[in-house]
TIGU-45963 format. One record per residue (C-alpha): residue in one letter; residue number from 1; x, y, z. Coordinates in nm, 4 decimals. Layout:
+------+------+----------+----------+----------+
! resn ! resi !        x !        y !        z !
+------+------+----------+----------+----------+
!    A !  NUM !        X !        Y !        Z !
...
+------+------+----------+----------+----------+
//
This chain:
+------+------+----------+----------+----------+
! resn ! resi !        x !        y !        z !
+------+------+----------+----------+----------+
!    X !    1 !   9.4914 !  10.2757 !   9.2751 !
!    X !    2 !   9.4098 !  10.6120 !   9.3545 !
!    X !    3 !   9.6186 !  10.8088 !   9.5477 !
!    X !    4 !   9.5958 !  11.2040 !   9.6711 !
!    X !    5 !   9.9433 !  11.3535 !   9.8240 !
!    X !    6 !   9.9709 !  11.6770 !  10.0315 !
!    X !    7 !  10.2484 !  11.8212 !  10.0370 !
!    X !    8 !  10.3563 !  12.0342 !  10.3474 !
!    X !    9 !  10.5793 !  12.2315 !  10.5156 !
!    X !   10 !  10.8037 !  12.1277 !  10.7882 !
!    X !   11 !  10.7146 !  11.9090 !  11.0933 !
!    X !   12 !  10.6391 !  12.1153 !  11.3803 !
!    X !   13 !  10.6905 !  11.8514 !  11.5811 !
!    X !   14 !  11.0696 !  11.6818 !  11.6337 !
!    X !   15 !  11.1089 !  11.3903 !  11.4059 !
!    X !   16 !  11.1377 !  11.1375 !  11.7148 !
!    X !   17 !  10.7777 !  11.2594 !  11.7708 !
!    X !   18 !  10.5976 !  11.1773 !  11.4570 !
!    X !   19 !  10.7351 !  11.0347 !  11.1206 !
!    X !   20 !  10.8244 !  11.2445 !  10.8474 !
!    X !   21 !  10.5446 !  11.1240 !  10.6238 !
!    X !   22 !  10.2277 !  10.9177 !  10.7359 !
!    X !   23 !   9.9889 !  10.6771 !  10.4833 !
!    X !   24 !   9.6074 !  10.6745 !  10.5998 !
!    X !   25 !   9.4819 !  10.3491 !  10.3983 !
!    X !   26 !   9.0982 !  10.3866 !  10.3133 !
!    X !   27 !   9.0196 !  10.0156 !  10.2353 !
!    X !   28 !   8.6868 !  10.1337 !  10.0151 !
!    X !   29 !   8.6339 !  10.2969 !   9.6955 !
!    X !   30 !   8.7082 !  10.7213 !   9.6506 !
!    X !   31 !   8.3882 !  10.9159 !   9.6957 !
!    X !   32 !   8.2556 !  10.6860 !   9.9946 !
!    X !   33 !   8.2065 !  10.8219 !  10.3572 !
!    X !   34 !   8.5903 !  10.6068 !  10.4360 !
!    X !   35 !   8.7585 !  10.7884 !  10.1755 !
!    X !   36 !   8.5788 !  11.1150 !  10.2930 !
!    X !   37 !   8.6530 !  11.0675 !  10.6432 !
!    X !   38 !   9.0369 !  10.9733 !  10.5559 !
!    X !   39 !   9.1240 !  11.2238 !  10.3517 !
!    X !   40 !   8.9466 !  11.4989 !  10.6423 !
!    X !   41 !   9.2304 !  11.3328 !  10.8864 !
!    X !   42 !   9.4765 !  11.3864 !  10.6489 !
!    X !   43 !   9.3968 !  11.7130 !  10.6134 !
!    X !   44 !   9.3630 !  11.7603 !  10.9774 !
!    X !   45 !   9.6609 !  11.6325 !  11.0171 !
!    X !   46 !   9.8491 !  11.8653 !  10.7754 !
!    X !   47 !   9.7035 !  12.1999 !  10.9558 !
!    X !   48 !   9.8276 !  12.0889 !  11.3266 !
!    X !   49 !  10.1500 !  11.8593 !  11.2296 !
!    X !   50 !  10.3022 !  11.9806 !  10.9290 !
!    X !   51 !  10.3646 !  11.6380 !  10.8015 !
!    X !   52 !  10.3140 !  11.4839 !  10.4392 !
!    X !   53 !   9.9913 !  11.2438 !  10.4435 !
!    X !   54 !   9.8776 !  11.0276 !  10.1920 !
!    X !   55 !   9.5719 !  10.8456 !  10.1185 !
!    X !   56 !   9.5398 !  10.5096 !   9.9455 !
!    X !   57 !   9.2854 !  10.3262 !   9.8654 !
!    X !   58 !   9.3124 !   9.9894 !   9.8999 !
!    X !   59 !   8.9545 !   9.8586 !   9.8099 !
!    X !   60 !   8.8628 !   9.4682 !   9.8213 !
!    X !   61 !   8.6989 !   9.1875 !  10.0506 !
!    X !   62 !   8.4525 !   9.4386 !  10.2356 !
!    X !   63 !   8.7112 !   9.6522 !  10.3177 !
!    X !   64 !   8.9189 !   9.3502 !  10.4749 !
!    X !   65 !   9.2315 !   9.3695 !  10.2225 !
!    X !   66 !   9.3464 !   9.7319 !  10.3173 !
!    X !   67 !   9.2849 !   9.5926 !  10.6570 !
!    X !   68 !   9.4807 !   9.3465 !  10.6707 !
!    X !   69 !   9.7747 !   9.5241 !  10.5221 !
!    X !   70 !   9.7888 !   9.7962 !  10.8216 !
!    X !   71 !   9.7844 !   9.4772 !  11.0391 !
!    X !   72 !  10.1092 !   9.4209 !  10.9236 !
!    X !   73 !  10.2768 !   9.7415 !  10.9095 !
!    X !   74 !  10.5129 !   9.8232 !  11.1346 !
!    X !   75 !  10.3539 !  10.0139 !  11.4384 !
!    X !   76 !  10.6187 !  10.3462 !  11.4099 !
!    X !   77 !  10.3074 !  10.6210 !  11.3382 !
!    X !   78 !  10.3830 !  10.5827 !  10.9478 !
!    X !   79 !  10.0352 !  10.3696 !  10.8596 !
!    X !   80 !   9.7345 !  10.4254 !  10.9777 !
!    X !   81 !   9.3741 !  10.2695 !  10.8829 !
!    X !   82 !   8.9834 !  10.4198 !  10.8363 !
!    X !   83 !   8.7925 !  10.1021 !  10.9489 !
!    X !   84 !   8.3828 !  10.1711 !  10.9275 !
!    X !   85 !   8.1455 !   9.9743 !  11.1321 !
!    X !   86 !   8.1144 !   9.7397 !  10.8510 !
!    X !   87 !   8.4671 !   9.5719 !  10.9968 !
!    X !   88 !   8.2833 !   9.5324 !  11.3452 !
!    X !   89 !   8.0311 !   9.3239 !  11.0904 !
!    X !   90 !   8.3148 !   9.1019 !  10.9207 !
!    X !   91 !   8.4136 !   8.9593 !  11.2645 !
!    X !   92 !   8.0846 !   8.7302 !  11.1925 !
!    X !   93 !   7.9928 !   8.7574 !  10.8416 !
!    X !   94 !   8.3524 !   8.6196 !  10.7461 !
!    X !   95 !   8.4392 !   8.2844 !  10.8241 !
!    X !   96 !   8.7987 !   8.3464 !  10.8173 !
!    X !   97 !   8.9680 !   8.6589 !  10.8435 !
!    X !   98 !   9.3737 !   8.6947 !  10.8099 !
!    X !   99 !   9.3554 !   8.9776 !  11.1073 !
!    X !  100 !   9.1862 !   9.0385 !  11.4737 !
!    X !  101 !   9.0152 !   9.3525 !  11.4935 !
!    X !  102 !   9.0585 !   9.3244 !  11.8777 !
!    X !  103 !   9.3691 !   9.2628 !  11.8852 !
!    X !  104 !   9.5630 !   9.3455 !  11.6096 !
!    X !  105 !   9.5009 !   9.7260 !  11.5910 !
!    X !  106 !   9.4815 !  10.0639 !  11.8399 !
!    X !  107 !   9.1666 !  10.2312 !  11.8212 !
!    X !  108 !   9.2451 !  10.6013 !  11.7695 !
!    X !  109 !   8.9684 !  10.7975 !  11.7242 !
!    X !  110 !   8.5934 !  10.7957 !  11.6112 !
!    X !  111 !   8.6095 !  11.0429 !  11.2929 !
!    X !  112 !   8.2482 !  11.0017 !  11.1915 !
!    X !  113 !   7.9103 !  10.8402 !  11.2225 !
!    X !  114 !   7.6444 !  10.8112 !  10.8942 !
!    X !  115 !   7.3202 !  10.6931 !  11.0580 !
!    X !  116 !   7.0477 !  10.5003 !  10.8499 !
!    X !  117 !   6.6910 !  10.5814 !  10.7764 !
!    X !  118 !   6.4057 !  10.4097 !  10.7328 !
!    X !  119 !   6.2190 !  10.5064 !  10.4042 !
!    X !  120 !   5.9071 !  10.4210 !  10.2333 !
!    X !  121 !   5.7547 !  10.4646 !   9.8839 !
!    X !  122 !   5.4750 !  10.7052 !   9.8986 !
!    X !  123 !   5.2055 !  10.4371 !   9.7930 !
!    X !  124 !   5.2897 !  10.2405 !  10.1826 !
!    X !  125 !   4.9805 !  10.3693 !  10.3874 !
!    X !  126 !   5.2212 !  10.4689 !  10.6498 !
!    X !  127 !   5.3236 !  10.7701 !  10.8153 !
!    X !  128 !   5.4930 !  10.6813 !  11.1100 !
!    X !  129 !   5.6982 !  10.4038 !  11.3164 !
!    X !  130 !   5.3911 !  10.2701 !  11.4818 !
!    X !  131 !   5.1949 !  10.2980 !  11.1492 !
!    X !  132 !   5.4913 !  10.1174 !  10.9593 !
!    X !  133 !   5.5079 !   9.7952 !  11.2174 !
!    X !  134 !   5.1333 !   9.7535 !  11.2186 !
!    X !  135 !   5.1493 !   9.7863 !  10.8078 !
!    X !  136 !   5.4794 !   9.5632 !  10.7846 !
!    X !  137 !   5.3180 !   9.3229 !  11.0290 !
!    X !  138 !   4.9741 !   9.3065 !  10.8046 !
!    X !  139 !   5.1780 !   9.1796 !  10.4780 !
!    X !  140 !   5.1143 !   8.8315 !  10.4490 !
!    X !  141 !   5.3971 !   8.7456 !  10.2011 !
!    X !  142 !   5.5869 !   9.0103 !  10.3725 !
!    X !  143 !   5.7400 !   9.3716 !  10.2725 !
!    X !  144 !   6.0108 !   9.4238 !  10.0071 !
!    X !  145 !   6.2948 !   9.6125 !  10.0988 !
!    X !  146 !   6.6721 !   9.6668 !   9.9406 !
!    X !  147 !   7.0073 !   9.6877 !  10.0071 !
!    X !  148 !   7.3545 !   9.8337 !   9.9332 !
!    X !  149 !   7.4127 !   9.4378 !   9.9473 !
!    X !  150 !   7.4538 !   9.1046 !  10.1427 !
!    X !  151 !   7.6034 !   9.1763 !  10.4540 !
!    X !  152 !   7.5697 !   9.5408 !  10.4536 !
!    X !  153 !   7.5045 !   9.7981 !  10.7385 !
!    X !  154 !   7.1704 !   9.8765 !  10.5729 !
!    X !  155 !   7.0861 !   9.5049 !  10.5126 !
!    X !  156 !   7.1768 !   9.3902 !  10.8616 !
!    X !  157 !   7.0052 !   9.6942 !  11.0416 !
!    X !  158 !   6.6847 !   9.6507 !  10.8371 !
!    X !  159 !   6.7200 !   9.2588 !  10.9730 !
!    X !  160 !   6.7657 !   9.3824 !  11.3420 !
!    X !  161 !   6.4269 !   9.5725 !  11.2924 !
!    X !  162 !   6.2714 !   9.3214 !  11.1228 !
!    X !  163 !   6.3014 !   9.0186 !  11.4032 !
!    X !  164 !   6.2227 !   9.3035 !  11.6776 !
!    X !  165 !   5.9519 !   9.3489 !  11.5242 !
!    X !  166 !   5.7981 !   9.0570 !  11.3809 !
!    X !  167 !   5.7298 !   9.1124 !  11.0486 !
!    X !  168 !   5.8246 !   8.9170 !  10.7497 !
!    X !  169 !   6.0481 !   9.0653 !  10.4563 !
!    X !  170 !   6.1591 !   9.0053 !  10.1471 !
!    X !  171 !   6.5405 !   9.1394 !  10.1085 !
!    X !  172 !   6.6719 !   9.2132 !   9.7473 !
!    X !  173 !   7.0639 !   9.3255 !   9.7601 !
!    X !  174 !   7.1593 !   9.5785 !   9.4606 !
!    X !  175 !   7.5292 !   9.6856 !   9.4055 !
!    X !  176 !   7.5153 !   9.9829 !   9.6802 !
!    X !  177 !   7.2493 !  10.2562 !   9.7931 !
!    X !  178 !   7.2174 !  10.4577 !   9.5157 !
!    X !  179 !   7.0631 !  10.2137 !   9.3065 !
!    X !  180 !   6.8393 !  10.0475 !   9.6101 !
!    X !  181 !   6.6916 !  10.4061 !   9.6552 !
!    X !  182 !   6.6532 !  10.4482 !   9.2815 !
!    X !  183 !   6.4633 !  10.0784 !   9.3000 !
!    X !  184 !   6.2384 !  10.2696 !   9.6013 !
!    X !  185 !   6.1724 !  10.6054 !   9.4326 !
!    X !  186 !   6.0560 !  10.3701 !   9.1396 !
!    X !  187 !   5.7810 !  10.1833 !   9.3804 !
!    X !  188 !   5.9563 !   9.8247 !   9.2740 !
!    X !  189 !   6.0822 !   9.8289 !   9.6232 !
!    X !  190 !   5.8712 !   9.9358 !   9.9524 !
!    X !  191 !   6.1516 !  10.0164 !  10.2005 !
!    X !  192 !   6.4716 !  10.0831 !  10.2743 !
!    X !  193 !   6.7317 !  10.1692 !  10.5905 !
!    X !  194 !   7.0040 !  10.2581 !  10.3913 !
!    X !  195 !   7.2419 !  10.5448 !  10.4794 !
!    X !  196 !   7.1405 !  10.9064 !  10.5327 !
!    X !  197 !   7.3770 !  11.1177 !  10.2910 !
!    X !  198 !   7.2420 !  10.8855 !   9.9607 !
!    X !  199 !   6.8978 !  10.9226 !  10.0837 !
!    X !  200 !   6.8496 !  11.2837 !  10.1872 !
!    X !  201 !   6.7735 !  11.4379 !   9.8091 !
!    X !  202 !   6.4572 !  11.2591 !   9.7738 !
!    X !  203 !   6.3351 !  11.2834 !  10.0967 !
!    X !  204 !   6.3226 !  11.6577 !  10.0536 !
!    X !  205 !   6.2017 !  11.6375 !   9.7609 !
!    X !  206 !   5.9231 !  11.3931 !   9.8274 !
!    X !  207 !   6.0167 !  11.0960 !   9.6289 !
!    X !  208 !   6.0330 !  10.8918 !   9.9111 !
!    X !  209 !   5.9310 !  10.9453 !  10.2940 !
!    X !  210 !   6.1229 !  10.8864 !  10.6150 !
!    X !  211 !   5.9951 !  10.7213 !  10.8784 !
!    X !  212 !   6.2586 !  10.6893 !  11.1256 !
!    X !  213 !   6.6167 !  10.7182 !  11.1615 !
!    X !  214 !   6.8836 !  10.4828 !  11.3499 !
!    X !  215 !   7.0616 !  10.7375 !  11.5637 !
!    X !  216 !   7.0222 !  10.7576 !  11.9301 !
!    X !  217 !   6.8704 !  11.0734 !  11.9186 !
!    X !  218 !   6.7543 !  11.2724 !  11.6968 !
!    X !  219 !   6.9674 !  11.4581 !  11.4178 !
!    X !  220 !   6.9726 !  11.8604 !  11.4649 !
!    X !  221 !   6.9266 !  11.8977 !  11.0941 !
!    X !  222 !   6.6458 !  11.7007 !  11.0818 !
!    X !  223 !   6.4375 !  11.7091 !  11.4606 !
!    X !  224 !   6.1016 !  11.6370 !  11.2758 !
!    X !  225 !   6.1924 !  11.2773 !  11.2337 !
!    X !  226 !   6.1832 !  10.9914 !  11.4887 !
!    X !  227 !   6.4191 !  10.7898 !  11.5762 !
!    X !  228 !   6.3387 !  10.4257 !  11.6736 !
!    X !  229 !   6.4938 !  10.3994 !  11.9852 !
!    X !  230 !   6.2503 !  10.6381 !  12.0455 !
!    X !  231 !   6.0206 !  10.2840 !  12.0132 !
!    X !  232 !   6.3001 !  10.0517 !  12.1326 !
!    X !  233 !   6.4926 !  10.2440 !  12.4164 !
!    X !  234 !   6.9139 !  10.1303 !  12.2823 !
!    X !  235 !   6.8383 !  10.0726 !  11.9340 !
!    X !  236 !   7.0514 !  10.2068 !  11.7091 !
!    X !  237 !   7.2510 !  10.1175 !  11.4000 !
!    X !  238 !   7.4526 !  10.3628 !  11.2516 !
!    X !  239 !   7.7805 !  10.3595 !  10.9968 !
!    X !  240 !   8.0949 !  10.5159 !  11.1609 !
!    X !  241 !   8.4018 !  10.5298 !  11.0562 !
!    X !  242 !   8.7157 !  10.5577 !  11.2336 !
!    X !  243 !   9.0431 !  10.5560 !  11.2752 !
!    X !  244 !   9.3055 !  10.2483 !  11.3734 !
!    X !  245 !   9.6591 !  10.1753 !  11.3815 !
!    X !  246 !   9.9065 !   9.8415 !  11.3725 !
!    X !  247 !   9.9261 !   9.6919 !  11.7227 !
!    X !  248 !  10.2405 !   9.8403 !  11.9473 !
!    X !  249 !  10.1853 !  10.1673 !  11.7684 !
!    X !  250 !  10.3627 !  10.4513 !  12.0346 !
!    X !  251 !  10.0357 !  10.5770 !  12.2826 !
!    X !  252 !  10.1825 !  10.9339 !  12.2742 !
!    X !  253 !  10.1865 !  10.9167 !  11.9068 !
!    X !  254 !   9.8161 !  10.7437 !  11.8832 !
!    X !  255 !   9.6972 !  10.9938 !  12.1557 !
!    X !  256 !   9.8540 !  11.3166 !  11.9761 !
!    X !  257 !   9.6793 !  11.1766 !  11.6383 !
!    X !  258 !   9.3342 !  11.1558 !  11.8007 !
!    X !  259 !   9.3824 !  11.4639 !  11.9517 !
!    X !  260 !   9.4414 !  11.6407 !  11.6478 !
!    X !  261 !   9.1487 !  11.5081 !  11.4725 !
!    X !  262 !   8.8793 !  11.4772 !  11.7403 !
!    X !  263 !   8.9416 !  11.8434 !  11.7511 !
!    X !  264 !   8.9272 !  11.8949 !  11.4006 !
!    X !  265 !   8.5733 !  11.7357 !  11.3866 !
!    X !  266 !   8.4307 !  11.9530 !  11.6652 !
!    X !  267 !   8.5781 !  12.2547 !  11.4677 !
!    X !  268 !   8.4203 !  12.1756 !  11.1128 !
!    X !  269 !   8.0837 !  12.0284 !  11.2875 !
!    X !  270 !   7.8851 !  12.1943 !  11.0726 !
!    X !  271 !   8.0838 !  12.1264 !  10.7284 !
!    X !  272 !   8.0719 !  11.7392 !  10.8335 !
!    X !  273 !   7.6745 !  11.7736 !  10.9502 !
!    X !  274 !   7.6217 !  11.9104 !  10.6104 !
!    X !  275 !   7.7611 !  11.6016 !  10.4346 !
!    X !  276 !   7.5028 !  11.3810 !  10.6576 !
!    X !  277 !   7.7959 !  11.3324 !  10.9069 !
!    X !  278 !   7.7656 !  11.3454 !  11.2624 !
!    X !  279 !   8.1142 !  11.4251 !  11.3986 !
!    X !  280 !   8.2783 !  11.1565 !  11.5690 !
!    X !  281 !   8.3700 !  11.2398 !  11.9362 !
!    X !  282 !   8.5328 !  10.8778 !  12.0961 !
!    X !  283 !   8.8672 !  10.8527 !  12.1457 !
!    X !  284 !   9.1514 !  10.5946 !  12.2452 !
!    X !  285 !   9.0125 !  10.5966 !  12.5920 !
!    X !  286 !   8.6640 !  10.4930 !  12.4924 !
!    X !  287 !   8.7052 !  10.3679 !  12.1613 !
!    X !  288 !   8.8233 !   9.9820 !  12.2314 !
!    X !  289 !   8.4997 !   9.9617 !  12.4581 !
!    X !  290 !   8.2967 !  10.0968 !  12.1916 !
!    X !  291 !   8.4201 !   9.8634 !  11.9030 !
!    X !  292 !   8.3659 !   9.5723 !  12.1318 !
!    X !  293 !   8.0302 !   9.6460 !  12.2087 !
!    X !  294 !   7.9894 !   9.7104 !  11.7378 !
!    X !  295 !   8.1276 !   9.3561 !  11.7289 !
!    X !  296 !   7.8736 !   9.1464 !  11.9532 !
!    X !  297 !   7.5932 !   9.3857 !  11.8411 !
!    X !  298 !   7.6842 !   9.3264 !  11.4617 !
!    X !  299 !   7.7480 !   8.9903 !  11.5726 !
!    X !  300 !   7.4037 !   8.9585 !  11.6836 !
!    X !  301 !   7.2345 !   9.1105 !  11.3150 !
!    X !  302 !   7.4697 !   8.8616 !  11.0747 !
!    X !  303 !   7.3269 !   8.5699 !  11.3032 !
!    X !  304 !   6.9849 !   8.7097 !  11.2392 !
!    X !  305 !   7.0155 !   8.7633 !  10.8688 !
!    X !  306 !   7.2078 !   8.4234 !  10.7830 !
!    X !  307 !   7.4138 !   8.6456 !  10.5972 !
!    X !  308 !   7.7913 !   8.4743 !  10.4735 !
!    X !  309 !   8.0665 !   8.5738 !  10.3184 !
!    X !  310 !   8.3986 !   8.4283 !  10.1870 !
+------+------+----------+----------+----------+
//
């Protein structure tokens, strides 16, 4: 499985500090926002550490089988673990799971957060939120929208909106965003709420049209478009990632991790921001709130969607 190594020069800090040599496991596919975010620790790490870091991708299960194997590393700083939002999802949509996400990892840091947007075909007679209920509302047999997949961020968010709403939709799952937005920009789909980054091209160039995005407030890159919490005061649905390690993991050694990269987020906010990142700020203090609060609201959206998985 794919594997990057940098090498680097001598610990800074004394080896009874920090190990030698660190492993970040990105449980998704290279080229994703996980294996983005992870291999921006790494290098984060590199700059302010000195140590060697590795990423490995360890893809299967929704992200659950590289999850499970940090679970069971031992907790001595040497493996650490992107989880995304979609592992606050799992807790439900999974019927079993070989891990607790509560209990069986540290939350280090926040690394980054990929909000959704709500997107029409050009040929849906509306312009904005309001316009888009009162259309979605008026469908008799209901709207058609797609998906990355079953169970996704962008299926389950598009579900919360959906009973909030009232309308009645017609869900078709493709094999991730790129070809759900390809299915839009066609007109064989209506809408979408899929991720940002995949969805930015053609909504500068017209191909589609945003309607509203999932953030809590609006984006600096893009402060023409709404955000529906804007509508709905504490909605919002977006895809961070983040990072975790084994249970019993040293807090000095968790704390000087999140330190490092926390700062090297605020630092490259604007490399990150062009990427359709928003830099991730929440760290160990705030973070196990924060994924607690992911879990019941996730929890909530698989109920709604009778999504399952196995």
């Amino acid at each position: 499985m794919p594997t990057r190594r940098l090498i680097l020069a001598a610990p800074i800090l004394p080896a009874a500090a920090q190990p030698q040599q660190l492993r970040i496991i990105s449980p998704y596919a290279p080229g994703g926002a996980s294996d983005t975010l992870s291999r921006f620790a790494a290098q984060a790490l590199h700059e302010a550490l000195g140590i060697n870091a590795v990423v490995e991708n360890r893809t299967g299960a929704g992200g659950n089988l590289g999850a499970e194997l940090v679970a069971r590393a031992a907790p001595d700083g040497a493996t650490w673990l992107t989880i995304a939002a979609a592992h606050a999802a799992n807790v439900t949509l999974y019927r079993r799971l070989p891990f607790d996400i509560l209990r069986d990892f540290v939350p280090v840091a926040v690394l980054g957060l990929v909000p959704n947007v709500l997107c029409v075909h050009p040929s849906v007679p509306a312009r904005s939120f309001s316009e888009f209920l009162d259309w979605a509302r008026a469908q008799p047999q209901g709207i058609t929208y797609g998906s990355a997949g079953i169970g996704t961020l962008p299926h389950l968010a598009m579900e919360m909106l959906r009973h909030r709403a009232g309308f009645q939709a017609v869900h078709i799952a493709f094999r991730g965003s790129a070809p759900a937005i390809t299915e839009l920009l066609s007109g064989r789909i209506q809408a979408t709420f899929e991720n940002l980054p995949p969805s930015a091209g053609q909504i500068r160039a017209g191909g589609i049209r945003a309607i509203a995005i999932s953030t809590a407030q609006r984006l600096a890159d893009w402060p023409d478009l709404p955000t529906v919490a804007e509508t709905w005061p504490g909605f919002e649905a977006v895809a961070w990632q983040a990072l975790m390690a084994p249970a019993g993991t040293p807090p000095a050694m968790v704390q000087r991790v999140a330190d490092t990269v926390l700062a090297a987020t605020r630092n490259q906010a604007a490399r990150l921001r062009g990427m359709g990142i928003e830099p991730g700020t929440i760290g160990p203090d705030t973070f196990p709130a924060f994924l607690r609060a992911e879990v019941d609201k996730w929890a909530e959206a698989v109920r709604i969607s009778g999504a399952t998985a196995e």
